[in-house]
C-alpha positions in Angstrom: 6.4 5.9 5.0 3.5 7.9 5.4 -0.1 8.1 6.5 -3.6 8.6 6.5 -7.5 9.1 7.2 -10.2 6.3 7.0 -13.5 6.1 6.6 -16.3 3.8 5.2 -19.1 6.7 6.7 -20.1 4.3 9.4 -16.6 4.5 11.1 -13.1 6.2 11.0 -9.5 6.1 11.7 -5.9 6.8 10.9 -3.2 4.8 9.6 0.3 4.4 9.5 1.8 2.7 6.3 4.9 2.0 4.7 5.7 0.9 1.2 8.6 -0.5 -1.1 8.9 -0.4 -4.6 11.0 -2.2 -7.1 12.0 -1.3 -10.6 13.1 -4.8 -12.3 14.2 -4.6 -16.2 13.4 -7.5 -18.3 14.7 -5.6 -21.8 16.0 -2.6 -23.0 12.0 -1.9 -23.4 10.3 -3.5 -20.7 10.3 -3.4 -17.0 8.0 -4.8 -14.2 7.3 -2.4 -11.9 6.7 -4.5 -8.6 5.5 -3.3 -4.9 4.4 -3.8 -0.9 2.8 -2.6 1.0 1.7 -2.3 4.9 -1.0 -0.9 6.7 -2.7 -1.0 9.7 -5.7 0.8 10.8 -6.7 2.2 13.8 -10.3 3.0 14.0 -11.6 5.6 16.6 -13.6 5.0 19.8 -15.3 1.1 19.9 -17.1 1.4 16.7 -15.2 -1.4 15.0 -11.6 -3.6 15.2 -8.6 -2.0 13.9 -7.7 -3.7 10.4 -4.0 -4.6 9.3 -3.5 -5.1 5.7 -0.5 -5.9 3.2 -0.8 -5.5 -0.4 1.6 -6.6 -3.0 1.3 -5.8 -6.6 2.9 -4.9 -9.7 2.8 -3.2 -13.1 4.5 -3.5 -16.4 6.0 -0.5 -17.9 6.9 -0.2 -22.2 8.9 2.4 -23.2 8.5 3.4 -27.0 
């Protein structure tokens, strides 16, 4: 869990998020390195909707 300041220098906001991340071995060499994500912004005063976004992703990970 954890948080944050946004910005796009027209508008700003804060946001809470929280995040999981999974280690998943394939070999004794290789593992996929998978997360999600979820955020939602608040943006200040009525300069703009707040915006809610999930991301999901992943990375692969060789060890030599």
């Amino acid at each position: 869990m954890g948080g944050g300041y946004f910005t796009d220098f027209e508008k700003y906001g804060y946001f809470p998020q929280t995040s999981a991340n999974f280690l998943l071995p394939a070999t004794d060499d290789i593992a996929v390195n998978a997360y999600f994500k979820v955020r939602n912004v608040f943006v200040a005063d009525d300069k703009g909707s707040d915006v809610f976004d999930i991301s999901l992703g992943f990375g692969t990970i060789f060890s030599f």
